[in-house]
N, CA and C of each residue as an Amber inpcrd file, in Angstrom:
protein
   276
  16.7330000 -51.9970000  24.9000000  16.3510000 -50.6760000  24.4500000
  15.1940000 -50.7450000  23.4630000  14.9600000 -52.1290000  23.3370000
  13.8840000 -52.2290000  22.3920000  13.9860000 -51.8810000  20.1640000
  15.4950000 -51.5500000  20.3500000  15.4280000 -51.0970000  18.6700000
  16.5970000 -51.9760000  18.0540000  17.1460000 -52.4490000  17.0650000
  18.1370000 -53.4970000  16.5310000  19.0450000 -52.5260000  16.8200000
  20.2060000 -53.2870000  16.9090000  21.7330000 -52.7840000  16.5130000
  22.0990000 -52.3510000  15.1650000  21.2400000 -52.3540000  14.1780000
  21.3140000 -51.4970000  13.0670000  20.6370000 -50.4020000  13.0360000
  19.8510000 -50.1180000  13.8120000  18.8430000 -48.8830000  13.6410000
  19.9610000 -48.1090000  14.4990000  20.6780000 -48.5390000  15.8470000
  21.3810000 -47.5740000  16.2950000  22.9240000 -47.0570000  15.8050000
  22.9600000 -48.1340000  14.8440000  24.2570000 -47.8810000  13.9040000
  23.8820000 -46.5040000  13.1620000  22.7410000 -46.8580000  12.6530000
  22.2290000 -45.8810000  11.5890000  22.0660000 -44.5190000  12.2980000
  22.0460000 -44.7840000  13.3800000  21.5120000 -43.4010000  14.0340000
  22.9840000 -42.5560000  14.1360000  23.6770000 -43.6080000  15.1020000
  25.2970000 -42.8260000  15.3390000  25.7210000 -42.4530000  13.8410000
  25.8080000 -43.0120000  12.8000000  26.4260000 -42.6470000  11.3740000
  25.7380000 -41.4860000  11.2680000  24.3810000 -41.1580000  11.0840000
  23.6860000 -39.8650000  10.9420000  24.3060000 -38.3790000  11.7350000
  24.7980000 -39.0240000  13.0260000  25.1170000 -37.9860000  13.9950000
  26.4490000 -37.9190000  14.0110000  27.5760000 -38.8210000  12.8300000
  28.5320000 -38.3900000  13.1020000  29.5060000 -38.6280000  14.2070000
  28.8950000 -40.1970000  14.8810000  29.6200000 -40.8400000  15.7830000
  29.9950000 -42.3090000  14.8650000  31.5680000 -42.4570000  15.3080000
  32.2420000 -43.5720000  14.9680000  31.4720000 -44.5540000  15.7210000
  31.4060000 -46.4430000  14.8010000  31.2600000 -47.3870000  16.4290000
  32.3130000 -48.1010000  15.5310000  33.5930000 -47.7480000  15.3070000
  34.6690000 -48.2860000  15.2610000  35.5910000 -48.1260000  16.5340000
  36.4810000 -49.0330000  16.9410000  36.9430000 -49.3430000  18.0350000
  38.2730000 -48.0690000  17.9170000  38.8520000 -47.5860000  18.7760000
  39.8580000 -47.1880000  18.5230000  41.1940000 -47.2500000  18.8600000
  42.1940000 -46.8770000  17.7040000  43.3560000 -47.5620000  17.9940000
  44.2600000 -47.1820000  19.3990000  45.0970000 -48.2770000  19.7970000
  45.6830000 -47.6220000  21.2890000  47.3240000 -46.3930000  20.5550000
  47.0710000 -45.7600000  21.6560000  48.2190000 -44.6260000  21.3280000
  49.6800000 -45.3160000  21.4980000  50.1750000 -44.6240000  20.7030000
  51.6730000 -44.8530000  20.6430000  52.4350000 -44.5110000  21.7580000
  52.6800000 -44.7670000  23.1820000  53.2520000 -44.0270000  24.2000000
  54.3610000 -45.2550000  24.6250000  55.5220000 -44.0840000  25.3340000
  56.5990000 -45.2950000  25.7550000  56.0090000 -45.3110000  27.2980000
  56.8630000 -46.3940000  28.3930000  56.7300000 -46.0460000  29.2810000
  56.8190000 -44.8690000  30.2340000  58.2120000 -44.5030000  29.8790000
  58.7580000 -43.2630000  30.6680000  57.6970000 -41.6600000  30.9580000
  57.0630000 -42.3410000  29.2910000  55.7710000 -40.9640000  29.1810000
  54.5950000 -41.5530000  29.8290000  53.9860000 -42.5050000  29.7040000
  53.4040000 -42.9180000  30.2970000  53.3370000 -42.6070000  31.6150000
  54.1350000 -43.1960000  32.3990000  54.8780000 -42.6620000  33.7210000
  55.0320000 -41.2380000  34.2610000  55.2760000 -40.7600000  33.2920000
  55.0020000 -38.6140000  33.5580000  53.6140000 -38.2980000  33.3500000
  52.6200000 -39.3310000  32.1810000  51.1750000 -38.5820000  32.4790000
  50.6740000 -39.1230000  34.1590000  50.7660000 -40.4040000  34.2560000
  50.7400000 -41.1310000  35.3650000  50.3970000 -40.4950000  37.0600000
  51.9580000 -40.1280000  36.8520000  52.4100000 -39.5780000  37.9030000
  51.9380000 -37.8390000  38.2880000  51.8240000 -37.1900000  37.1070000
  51.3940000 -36.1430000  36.8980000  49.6270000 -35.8990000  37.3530000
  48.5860000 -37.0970000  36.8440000  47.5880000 -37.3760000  37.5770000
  47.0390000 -37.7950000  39.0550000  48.2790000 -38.7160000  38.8790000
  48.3090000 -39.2520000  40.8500000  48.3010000 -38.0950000  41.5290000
  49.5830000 -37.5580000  41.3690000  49.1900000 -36.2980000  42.5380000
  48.2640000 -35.1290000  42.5690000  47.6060000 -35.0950000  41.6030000
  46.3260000 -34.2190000  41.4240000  44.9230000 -35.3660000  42.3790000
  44.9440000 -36.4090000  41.9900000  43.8460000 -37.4300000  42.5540000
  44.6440000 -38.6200000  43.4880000  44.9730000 -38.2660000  44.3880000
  45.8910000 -39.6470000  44.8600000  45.2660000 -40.8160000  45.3710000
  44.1300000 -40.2430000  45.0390000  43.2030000 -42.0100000  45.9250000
  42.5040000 -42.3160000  44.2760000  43.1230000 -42.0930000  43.6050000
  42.2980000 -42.8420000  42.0510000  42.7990000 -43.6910000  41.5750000
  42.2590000 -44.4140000  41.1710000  42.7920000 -45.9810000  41.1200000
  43.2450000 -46.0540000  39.8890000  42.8080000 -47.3620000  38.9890000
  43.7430000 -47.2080000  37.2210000  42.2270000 -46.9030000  36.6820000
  41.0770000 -47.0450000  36.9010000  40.3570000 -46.8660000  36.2300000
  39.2270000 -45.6030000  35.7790000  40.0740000 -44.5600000  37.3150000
  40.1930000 -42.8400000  37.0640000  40.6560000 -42.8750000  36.2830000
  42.3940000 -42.7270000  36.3560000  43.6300000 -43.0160000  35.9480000
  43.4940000 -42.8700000  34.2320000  42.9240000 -44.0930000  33.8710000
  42.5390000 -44.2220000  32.7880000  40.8440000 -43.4940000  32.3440000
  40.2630000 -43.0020000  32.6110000  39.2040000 -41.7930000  32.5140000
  39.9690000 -40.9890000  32.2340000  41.2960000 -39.8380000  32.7930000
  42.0520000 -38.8970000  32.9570000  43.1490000 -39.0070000  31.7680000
  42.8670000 -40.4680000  31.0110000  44.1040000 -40.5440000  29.8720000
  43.2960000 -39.6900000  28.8930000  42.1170000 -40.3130000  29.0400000
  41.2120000 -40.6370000  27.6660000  40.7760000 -39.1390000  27.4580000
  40.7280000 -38.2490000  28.8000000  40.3890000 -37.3270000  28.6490000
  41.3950000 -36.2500000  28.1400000  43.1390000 -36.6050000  27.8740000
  44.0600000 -36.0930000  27.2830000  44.3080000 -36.6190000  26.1700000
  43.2880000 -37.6090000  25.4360000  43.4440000 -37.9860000  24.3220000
  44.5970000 -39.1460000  24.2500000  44.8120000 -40.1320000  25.3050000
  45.8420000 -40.7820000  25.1960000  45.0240000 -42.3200000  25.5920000
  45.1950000 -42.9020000  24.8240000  44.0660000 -44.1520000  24.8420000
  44.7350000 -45.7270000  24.9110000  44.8840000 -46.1450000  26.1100000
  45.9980000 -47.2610000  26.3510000  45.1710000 -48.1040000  26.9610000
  45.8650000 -49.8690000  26.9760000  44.8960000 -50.7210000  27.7240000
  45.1060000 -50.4080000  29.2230000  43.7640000 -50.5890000  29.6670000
  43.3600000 -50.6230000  31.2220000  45.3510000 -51.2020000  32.0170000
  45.5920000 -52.6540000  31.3690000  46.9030000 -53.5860000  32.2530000
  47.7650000 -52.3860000  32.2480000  48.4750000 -51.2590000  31.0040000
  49.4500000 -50.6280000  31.0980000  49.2820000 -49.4860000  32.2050000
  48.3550000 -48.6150000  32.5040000  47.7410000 -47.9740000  33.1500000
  48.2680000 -48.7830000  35.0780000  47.8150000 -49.6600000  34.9370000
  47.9490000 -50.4060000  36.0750000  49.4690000 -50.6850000  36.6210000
  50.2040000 -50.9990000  35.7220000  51.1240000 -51.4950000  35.6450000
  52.0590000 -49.9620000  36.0210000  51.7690000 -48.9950000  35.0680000
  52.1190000 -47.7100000  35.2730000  52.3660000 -47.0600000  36.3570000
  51.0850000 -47.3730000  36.9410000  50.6320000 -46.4690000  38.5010000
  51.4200000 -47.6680000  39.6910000  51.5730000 -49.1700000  39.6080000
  52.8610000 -49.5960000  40.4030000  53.8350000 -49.2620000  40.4710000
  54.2630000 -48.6310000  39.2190000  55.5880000 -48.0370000  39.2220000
  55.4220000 -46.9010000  40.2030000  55.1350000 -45.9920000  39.4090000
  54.6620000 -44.2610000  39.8210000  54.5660000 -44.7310000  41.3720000
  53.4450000 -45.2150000  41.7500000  52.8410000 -44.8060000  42.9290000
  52.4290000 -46.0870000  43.7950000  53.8830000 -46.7050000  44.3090000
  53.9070000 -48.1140000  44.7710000  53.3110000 -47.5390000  45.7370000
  53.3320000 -47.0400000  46.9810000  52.4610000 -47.2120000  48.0990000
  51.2110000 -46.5230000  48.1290000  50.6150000 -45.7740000  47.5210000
  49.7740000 -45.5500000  47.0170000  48.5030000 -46.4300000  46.7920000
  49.2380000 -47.1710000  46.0980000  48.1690000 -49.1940000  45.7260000
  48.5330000 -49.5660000  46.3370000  49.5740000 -49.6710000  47.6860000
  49.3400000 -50.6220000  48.9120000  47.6900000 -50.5620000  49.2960000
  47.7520000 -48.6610000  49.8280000  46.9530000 -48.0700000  50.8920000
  45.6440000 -48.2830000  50.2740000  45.5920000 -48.2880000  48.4820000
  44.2260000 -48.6430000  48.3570000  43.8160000 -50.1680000  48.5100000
  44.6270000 -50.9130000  48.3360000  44.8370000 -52.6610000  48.3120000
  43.8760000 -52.5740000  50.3270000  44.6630000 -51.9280000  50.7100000
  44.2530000 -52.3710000  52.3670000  43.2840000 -51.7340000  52.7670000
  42.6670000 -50.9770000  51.8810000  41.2910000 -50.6470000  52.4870000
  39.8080000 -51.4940000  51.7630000  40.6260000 -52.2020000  51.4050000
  39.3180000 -53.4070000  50.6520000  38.3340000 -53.9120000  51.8660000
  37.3550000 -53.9790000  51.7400000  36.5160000 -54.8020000  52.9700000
  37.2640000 -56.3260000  52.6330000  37.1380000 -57.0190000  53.6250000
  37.4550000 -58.6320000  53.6100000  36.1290000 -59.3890000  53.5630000
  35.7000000 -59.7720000  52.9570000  34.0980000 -60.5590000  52.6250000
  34.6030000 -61.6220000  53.8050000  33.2160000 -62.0910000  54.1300000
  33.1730000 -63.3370000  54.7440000  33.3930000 -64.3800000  53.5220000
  33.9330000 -65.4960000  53.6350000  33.8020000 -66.5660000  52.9020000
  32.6850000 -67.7190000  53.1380000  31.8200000 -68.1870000  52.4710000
  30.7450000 -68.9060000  53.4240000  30.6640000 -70.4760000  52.7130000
């Protein structure tokens, strides 16, 4: 971008943007599992990394693995059907 990582620090502080990391939310599974599931069937071909777009956008901020882990539960065949539509690369 051509400018230091302090000039753009300085800039976000001016404007009132954090570049502190933020903390993950306090959620159990079971809730987890109701936002989850509650998203799947609105988007059923979205993977964890909609999934997780759709947390962040309810203010619920969890690692990518729980998300994943979540939507096996929720929506076991679901991640079959996306698992089997992968292209198969040649191996060379």
């Amino acid at each position: 971008m051509g400018v230091t990582r302090q000039t753009l620090y300085n800039h976000m502080d001016n404007a009132g943007c954090s570049t502190a990391r933020r903390e993950w939310t306090e959620i159990s599974d079971v809730e987890l599992d109701e936002r989850v599931a509650e998203i799947s069937l609105l988007h059923p071909f979205s993977g964890s990394a909609m999934i997780s777009g759709h947390l962040e956008a309810r203010s619920i901020h969890v690692p990518r693995k729980h998300v994943q882990d979540s939507l096996r539960r929720v929506d076991e065949i679901g991640v079959l059907v996306r698992w089997s539509g992968i292209i198969k690369r040649r191996i060379y």
